[in-house]
C-alpha positions as CSV (number, residue, x, y, z in Angstrom):
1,X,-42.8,-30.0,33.5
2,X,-39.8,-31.7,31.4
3,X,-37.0,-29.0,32.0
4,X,-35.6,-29.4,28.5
5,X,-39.4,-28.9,26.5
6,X,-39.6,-26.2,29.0
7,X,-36.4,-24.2,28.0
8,X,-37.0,-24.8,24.4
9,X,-40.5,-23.4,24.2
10,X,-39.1,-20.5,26.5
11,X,-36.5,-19.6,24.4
12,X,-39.0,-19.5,21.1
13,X,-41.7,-17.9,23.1
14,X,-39.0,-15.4,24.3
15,X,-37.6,-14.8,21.2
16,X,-40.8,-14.3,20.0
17,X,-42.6,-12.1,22.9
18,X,-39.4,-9.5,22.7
19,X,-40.0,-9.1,19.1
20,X,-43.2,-7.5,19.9
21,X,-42.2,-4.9,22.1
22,X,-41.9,-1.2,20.4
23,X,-39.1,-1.1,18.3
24,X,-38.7,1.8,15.6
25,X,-36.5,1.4,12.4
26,X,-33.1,1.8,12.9
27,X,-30.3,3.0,10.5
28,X,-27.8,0.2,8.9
29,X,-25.0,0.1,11.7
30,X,-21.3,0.0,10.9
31,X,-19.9,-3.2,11.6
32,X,-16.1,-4.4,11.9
33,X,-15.8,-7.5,9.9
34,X,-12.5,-8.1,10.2
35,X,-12.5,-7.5,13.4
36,X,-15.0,-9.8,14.3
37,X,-13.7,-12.3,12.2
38,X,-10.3,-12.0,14.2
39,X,-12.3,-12.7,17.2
40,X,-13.7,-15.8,15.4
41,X,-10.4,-17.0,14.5
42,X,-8.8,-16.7,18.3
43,X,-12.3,-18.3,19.3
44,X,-11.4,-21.8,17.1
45,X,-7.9,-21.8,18.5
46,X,-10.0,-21.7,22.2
47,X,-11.9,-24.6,20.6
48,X,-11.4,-27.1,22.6
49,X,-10.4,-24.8,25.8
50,X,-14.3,-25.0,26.6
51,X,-15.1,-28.1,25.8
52,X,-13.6,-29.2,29.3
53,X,-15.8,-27.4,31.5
54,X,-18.4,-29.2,29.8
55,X,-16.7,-32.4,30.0
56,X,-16.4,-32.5,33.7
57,X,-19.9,-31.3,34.3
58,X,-21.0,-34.3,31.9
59,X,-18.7,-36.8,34.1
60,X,-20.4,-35.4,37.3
61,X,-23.5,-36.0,36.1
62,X,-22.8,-39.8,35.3
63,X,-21.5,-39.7,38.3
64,X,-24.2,-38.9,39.9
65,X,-26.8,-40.8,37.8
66,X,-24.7,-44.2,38.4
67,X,-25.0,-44.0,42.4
68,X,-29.3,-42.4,42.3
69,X,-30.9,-44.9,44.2
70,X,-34.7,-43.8,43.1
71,X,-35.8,-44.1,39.4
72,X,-37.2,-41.0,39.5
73,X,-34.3,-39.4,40.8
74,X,-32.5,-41.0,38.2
75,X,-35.2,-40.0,35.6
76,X,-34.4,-36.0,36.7
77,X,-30.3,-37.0,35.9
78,X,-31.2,-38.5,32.4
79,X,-32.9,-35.1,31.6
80,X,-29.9,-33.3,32.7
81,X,-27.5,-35.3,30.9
82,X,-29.8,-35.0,27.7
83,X,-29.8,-31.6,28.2
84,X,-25.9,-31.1,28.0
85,X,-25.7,-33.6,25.1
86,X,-28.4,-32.7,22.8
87,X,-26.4,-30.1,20.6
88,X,-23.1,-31.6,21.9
89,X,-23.0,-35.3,21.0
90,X,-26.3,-36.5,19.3
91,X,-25.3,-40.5,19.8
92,X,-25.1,-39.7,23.8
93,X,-28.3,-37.9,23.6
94,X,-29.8,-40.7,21.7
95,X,-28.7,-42.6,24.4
96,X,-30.2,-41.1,27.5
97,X,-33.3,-40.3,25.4
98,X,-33.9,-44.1,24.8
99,X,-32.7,-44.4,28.7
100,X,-35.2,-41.9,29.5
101,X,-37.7,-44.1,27.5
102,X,-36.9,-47.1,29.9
103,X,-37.2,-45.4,33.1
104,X,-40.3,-43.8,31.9
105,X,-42.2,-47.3,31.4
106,X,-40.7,-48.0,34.4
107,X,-42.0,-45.5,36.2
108,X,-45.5,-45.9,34.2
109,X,-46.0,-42.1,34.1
110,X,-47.7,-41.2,31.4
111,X,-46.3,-37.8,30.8
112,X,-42.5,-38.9,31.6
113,X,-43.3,-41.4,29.0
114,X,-44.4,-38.7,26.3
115,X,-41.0,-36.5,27.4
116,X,-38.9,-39.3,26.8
117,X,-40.7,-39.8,23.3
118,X,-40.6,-36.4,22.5
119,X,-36.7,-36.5,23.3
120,X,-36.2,-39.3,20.8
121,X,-37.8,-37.4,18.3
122,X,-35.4,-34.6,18.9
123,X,-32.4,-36.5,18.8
124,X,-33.9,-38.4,15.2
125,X,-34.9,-35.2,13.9
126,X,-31.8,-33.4,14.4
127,X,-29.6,-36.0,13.2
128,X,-31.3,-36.4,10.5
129,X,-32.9,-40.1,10.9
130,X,-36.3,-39.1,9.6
131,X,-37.5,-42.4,9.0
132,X,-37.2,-43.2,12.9
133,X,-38.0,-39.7,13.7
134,X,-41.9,-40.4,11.7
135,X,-41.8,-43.9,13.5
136,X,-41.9,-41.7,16.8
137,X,-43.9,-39.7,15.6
138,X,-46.7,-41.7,15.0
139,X,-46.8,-43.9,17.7
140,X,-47.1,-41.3,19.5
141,X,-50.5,-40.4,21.0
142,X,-50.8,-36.9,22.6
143,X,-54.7,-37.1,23.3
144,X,-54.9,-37.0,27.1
145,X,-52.3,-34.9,28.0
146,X,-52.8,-31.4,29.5
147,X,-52.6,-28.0,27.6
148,X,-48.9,-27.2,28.9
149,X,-47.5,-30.6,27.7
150,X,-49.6,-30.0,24.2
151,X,-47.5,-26.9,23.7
152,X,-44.1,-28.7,24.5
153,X,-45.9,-31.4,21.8
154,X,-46.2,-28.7,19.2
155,X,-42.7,-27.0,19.6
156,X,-41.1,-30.5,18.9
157,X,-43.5,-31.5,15.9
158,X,-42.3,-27.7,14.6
159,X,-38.4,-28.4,15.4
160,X,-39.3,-31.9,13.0
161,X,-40.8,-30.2,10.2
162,X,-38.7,-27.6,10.4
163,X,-35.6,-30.0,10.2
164,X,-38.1,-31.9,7.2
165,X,-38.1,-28.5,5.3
166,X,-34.3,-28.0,5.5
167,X,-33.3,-31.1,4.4
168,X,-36.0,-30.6,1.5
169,X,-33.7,-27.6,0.4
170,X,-33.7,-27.6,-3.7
171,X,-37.1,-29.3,-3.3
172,X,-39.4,-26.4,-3.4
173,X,-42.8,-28.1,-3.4
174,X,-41.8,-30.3,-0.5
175,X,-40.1,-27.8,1.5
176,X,-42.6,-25.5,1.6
177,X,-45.4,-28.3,2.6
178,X,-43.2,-28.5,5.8
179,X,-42.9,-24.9,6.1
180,X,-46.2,-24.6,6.0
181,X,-46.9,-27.5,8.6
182,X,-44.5,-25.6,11.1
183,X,-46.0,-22.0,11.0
184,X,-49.4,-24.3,11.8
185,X,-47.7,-25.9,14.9
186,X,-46.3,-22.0,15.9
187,X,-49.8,-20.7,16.3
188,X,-51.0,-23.9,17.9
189,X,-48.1,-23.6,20.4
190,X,-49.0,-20.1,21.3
191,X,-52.7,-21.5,21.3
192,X,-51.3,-23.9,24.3
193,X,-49.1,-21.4,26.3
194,X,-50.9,-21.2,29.7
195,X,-47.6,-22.0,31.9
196,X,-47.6,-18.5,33.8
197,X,-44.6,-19.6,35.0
198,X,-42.7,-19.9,32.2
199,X,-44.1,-16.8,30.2
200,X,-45.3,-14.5,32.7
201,X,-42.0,-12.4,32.5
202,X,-41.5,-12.4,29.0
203,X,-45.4,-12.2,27.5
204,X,-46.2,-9.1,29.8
205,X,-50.0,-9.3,28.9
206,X,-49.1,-9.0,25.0
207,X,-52.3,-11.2,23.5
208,X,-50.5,-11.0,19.7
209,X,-47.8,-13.0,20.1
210,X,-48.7,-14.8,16.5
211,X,-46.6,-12.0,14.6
212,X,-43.5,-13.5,13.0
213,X,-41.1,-11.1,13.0
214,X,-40.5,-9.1,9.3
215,X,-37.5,-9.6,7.2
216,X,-36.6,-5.6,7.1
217,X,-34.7,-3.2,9.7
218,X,-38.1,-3.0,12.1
219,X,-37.5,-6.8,12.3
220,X,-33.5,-6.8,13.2
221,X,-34.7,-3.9,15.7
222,X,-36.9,-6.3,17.3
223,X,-34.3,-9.4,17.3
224,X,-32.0,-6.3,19.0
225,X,-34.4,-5.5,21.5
226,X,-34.2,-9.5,22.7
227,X,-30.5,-8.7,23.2
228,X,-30.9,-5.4,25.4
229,X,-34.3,-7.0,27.6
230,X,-32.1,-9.4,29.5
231,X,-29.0,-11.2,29.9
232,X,-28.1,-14.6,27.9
233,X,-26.3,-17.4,27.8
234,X,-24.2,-18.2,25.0
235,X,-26.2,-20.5,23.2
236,X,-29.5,-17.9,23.6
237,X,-27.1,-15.4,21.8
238,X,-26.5,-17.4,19.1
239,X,-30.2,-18.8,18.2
240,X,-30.7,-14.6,18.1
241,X,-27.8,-13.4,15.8
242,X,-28.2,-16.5,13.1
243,X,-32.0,-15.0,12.6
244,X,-30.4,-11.5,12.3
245,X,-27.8,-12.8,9.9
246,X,-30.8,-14.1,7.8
247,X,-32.7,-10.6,7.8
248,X,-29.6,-9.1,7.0
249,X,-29.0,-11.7,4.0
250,X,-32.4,-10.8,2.7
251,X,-32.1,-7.5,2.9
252,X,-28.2,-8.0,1.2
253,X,-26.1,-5.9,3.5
254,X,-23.7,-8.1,3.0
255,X,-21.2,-6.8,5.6
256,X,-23.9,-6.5,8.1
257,X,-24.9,-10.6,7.7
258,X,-21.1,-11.7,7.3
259,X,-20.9,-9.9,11.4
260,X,-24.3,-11.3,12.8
261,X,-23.3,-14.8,11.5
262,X,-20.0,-14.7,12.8
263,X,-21.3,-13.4,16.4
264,X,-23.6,-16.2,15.8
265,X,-20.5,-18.8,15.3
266,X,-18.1,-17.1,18.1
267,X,-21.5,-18.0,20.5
268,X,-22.2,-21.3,19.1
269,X,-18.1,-22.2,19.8
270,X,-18.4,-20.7,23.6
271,X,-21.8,-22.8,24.5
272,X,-20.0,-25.8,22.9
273,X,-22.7,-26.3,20.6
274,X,-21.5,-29.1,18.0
275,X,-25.0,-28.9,15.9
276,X,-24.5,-25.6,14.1
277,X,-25.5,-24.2,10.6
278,X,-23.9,-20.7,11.7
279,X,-19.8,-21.8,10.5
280,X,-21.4,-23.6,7.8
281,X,-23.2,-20.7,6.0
282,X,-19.9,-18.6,6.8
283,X,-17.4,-21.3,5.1
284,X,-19.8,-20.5,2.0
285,X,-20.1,-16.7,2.5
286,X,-16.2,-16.8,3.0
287,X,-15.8,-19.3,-0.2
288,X,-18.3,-16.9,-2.1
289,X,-16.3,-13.4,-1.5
290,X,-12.9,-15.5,-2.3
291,X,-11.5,-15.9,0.8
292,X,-11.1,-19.5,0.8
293,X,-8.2,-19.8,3.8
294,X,-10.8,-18.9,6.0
295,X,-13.8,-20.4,4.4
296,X,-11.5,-24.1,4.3
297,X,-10.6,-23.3,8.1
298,X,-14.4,-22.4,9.0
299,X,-16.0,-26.2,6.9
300,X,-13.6,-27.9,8.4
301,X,-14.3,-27.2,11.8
302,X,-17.9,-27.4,10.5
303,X,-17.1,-31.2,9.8
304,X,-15.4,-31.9,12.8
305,X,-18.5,-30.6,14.5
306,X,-20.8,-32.7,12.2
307,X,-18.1,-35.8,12.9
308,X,-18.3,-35.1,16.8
309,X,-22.0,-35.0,17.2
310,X,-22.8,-37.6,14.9
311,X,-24.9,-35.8,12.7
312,X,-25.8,-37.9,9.5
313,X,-27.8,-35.0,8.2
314,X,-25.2,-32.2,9.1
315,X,-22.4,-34.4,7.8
316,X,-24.4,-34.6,4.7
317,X,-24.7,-31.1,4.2
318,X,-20.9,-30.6,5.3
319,X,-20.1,-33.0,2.7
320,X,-21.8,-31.0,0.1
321,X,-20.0,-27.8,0.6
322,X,-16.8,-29.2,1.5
323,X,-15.5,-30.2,-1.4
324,X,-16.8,-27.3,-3.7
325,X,-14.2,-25.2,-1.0
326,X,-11.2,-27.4,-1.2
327,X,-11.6,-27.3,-5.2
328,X,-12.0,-23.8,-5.2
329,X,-8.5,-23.4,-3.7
330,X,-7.1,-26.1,-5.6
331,X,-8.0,-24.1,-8.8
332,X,-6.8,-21.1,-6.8
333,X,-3.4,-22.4,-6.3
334,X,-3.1,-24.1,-9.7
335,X,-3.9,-21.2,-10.8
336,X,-1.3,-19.5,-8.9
337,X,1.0,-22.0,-9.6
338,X,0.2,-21.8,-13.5
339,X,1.0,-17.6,-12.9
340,X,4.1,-18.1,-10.7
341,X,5.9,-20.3,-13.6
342,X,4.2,-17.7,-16.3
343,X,6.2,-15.2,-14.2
344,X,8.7,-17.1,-14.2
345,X,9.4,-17.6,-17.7
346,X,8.8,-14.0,-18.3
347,X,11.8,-13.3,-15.5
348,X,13.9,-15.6,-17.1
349,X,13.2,-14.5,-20.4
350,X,14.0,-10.7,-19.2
351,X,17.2,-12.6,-17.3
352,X,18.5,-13.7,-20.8
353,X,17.8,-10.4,-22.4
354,X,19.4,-8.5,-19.3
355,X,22.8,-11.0,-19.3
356,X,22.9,-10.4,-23.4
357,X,22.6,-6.8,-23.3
358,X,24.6,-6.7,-20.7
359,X,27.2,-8.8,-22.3
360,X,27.2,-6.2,-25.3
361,X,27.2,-3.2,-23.1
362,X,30.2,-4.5,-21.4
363,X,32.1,-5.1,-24.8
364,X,31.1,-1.8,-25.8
365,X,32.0,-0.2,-21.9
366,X,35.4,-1.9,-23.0
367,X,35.5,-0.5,-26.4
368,X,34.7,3.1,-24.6
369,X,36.6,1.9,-21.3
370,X,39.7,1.6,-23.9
371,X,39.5,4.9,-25.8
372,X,38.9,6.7,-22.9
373,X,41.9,5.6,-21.5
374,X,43.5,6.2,-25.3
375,X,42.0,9.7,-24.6
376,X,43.1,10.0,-20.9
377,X,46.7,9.1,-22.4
378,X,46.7,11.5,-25.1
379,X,45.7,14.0,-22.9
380,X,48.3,13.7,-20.2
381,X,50.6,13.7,-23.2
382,X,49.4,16.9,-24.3
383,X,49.1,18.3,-20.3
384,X,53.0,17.3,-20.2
385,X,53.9,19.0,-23.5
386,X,51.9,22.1,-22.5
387,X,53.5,22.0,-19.5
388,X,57.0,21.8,-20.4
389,X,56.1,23.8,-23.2
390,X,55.2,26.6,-20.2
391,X,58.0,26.2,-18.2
392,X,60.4,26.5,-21.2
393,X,58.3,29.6,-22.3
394,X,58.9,30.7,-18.3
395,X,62.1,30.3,-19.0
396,X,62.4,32.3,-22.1
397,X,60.8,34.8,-20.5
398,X,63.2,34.8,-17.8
399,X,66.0,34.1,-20.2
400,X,64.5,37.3,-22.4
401,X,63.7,39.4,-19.6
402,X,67.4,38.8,-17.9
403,X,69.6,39.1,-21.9
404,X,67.1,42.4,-21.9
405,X,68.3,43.7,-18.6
406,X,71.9,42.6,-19.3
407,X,71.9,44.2,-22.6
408,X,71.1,47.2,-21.3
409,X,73.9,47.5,-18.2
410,X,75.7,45.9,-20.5
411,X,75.6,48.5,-23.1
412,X,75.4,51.5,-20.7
413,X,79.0,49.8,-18.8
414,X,80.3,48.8,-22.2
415,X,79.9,52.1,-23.5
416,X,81.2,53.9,-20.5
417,X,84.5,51.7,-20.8
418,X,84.9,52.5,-24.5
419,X,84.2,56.0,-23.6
420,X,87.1,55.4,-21.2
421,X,89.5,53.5,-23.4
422,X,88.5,55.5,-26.5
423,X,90.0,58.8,-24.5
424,X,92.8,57.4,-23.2
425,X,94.2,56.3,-26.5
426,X,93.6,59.5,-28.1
427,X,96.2,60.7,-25.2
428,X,98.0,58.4,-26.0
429,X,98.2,58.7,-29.7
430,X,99.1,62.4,-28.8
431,X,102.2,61.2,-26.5
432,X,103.3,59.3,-29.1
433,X,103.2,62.5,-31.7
434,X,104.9,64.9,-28.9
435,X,106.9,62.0,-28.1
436,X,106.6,62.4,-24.9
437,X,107.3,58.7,-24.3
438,X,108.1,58.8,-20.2
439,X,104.1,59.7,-20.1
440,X,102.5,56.6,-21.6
441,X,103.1,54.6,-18.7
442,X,101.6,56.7,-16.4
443,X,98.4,56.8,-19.1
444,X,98.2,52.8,-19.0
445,X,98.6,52.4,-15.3
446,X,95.3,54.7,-15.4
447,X,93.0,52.6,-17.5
448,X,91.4,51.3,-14.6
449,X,90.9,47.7,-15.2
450,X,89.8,46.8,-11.9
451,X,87.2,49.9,-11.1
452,X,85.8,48.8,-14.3
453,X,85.9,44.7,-12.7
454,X,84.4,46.0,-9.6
455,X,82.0,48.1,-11.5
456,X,80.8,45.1,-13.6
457,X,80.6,43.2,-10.1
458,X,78.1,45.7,-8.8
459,X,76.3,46.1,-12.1
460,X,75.7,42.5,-11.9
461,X,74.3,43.0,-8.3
462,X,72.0,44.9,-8.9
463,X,70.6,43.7,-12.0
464,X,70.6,40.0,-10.2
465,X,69.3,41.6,-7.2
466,X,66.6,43.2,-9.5
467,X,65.7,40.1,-11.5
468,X,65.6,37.9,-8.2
469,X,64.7,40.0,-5.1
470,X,63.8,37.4,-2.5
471,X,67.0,35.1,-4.1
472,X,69.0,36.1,-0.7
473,X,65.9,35.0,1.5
474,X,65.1,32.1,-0.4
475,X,69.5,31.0,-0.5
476,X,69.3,31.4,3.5
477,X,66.7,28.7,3.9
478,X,69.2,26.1,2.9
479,X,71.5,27.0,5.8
480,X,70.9,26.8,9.5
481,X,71.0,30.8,11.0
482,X,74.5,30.9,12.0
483,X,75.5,30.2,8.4
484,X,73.4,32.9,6.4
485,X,75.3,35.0,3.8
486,X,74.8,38.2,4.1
487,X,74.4,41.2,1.5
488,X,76.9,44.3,2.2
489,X,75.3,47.7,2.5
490,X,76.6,48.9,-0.7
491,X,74.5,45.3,-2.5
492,X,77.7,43.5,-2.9
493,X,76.9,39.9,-3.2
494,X,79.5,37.4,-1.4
495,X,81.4,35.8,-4.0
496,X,79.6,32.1,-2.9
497,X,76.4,33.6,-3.4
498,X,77.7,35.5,-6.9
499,X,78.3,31.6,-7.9
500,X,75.3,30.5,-7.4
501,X,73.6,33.3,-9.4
502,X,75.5,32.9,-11.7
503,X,74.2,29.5,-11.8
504,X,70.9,30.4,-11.6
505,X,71.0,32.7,-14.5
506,X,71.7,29.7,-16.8
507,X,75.5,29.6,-16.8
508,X,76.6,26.6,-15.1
509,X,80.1,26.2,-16.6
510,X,82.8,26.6,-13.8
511,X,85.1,27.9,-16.2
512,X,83.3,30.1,-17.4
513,X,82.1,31.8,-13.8
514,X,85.6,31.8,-13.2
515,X,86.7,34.0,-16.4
516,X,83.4,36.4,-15.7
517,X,84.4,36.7,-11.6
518,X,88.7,36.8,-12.5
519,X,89.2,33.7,-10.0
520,X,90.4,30.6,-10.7
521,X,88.8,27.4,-11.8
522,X,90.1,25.9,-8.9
523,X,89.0,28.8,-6.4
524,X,85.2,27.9,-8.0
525,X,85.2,24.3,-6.9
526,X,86.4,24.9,-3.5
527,X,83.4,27.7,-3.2
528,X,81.0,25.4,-4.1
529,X,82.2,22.6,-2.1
530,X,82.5,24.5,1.4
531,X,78.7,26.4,0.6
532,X,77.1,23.1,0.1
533,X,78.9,21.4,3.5
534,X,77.4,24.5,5.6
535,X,73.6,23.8,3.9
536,X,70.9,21.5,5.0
537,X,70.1,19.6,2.8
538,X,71.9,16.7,0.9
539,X,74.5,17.7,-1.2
540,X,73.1,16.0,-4.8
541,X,69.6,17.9,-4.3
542,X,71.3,21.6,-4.0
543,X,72.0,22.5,-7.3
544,X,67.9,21.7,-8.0
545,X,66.8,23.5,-4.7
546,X,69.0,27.0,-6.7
547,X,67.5,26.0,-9.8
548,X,63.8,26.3,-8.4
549,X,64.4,29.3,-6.5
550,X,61.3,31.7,-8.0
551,X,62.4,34.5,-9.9
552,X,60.1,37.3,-7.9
């Protein structure tokens, strides 16, 4: 039996056979369609990785078929290489199909001849040359051949109607005459199925094999069931998700047939399979949910597909859909475009209005920048005169609380010398009545000018001592150790130190220290002098190092 008829009526037969098998409803899965369309996407970049496994079986084929020395052997080539070309490159299968046609009369076998017909008609139908295709057709005479071959007949006259009926699309009337005309040739097929060999394993004794499967979750169960019975081959895997993908579209899960489709895709792109409606319908799905990167990525390689096999009827189709995609992103980016410059007039107009106000706000941040500073200035003004204005009133203070303190010694010495003088001239006034002359001398000698001196000394001791208590400490500082002035223990101050306070107190006239201590003018300069050579610091800052000396 030809091995290609064979496989092709076992995979429908298969497809069909599993779907009977016990299946209950299932629940909707959840399906990952990003993920899966990720997977898709790394699959096309792989696109032409598997293409050369392909490739070199092809040349060893060739290889083969150019050195067979027997026609049938070179017959059983043919079919192989038809086989790998007839959903890779339709113009090769063409090719071997019409080589397969020569060999065939050659050989004069009848049934050879009917494969090799039956393999043009393929490669016509699928391409899309229907006028050839019904030229095949009918020339061709089945009568005579056995049952087996009869159902091989029938699968291909359903492939050709079925191919009729898509390309009738928008034609109801006519599409669904060829529909019709398939599902006749699917029960005649099954009518013909006698091949133990090739159905044994999947039939299983099932008689009802006529049942199409249903366009609800039962049916996807079924096409499931196909998946877990066995293992298959890419291309297998593919002819069983794009029917899933359509149950799913009926049904409108939307997610669920965006998945199956893809799966359907990522399989057609592993088998190398160049005839496929499965990236096709997912350029448009893509295109319809507005994803349009993808859906231009996914028609494109849909068109280099429909280029590479040489597909007038897939390229037609291609063509139809490609262009309503490319125009749906040209729209997209003009329309982008037409938003980005909107945006952009809107930034600029918010530019302008930021500069401007800004521009004002920065005049007016000058205006306020300048009578802050106006402020600031005043202010620092005011903080200086309330400062000096405190340190004078510390000085009154100091000024009030030392003519206070003075008064008072001085009124309590003052009085106690008058006291003193005021009794002595009464005694003297006395002499001077007894004329007692000799006496007054002794009386004046007894005044006591200098006690009183020394007593106005001490009383300014203490009251200094009083006003300024940490003075001493604080006159030290300014003298390394070995120079410090000391304080007697009866508070005498030295006479350098009495200076100095003196200086502190306010009274910074030389001559008049020198009246208040009874030295001379001379005797004050020379003080002054040899303190400030002993001190440590410079000579110009000591007079201001006195003055700050606290008064507690």
């Amino acid at each position: 039996m030809n091995n290609w008829c064979r496989n092709l009526l076992l995979q429908l037969t298969m497809i069909t056979a599993a779907l009977m098998l016990p299946v209950g409803v299932r629940a909707a899965e959840k399906v990952d369609v990003d993920s899966i369309l990720g997977v898709l996407d790394a699959e096309i970049e792989r696109y032409d990785e598997y293409a050369a496994p392909k490739e070199r079986l092809i040349t060893s084929l060739r290889h083969q078929f150019d050195i067979a020395v027997s026609d049938n052997s070179r017959f059983s080539l043919c079919q192989s290489l038809f086989m790998e070309y007839r959903y890779y490159r339709n113009d090769s299968a063409y090719a071997y199909a019409c080589r397969l046609e020569q060999l065939a009369e050659k050989i004069g076998d009848p049934e050879k001849i009917a494969w090799a017909a039956l393999c043009k008609i393929f490669c016509c139908s699928i391409s899309g040359i229907f006028g050839e295709a019904q030229s095949a057709v009918e020339h061709f005479n089945p009568s005579g051949l056995p049952d087996y071959f009869m159902a091989e007949y029938c699968c291909m006259m359903m492939f050709y109607y079925e191919k009729l009926s898509e390309f009738s699309t928008g034609i109801d009337q006519l599409a669904q005459f060829y529909n019709q005309r398939a599902n006749a040739l699917r029960d005649s097929i099954f009518n013909y199925s006698t091949d133990k060999d090739v159905y044994q394993s999947l039939i299983r004794g099932n008689d009802n094999l006529r049942i199409i499967p249903a366009f609800n979750h039962e049916g996807i169960g079924r096409y499931k069931s196909i998946i877990e019975s066995r293992p298959h081959d890419s291309h297998q895997l593919a002819m069983i998700y794009f029917p899933m993908y359509e149950r799913y579209a009926f049904l409108q899960m939307d997610n669920e047939k965006i998945y199956y489709l893809a799966l359907s895709a990522i399989n057609d792109i592993r088998s190398c399979t160049r005839e496929t409606a499965a990236i096709t319908d997912l350029a448009t799905l893509m295109a319809f949910i507005g994803q349009l990167d993808r859906a231009s990525k996914y028609i494109r390689i849909a068109a280099r597909d429909a280029i590479f096999f040489n597909s007038r009827f897939r390229r037609l189709r291609v063509g139809d859909i490609l262009p309503g995609i490319e125009a749906q992103r040209y729209q997209r980016e003009k329309s982008r475009q037409q938003l980005f410059v909107v945006l952009f007039l809107v930034a600029a107009m918010f530019v302008a209005f930021a500069v401007a106000m800004a521009f004002v706000l920065h005049r007016k941040n000058v205006k306020l920048s300048n009578a802050r500073d106006e402020v600031a200035r005043k202010s620092s003004e005011i903080d200086e005169a309330n400062m000096a204005l405190s340190q004078a009133n510390a000085k009154l203070s100091e000024a009030n609380e030392i003519k206070d303190r003075y008064i008072i010694e001085s009124l309590y010495s003052d009085s106690s010398f008058v006291n003193n003088v005021e009794e002595k001239f009464r005694l003297i006034e006395r002499k001077i009545r007894a004329k007692q002359y000799a006496d007054l001398d002794a009386i004046v000698g007894n005044l006591g000018i200098k006690q009183e001196r020394r007593r106005m000394s001490s009383a300014f001791d203490t009251a200094f001592l009083k006003l300024f208590p940490g003075f001493i400490d604080q006159f030290n500082r300014l003298f390394p150790p070995e120079n410090h002035f000391k304080v007697s223990d009866s508070g005498t101050l030295p006479t350098e130190i009495r200076i100095f306070a003196l200086m502190r107190l306010g009274i910074d006239d030389a001559a008049l220290v020198a009246k208040y201590l009874g030295i001379s003018l001379n005797t004050i300069y020379v003080y002054k002098a040899k303190t400030k050579a002993l001190s440590l610091v410079p000579k110009e800052e000591f007079d201001a190092r006195i003055m700050a000396i606290p008064k507690q």
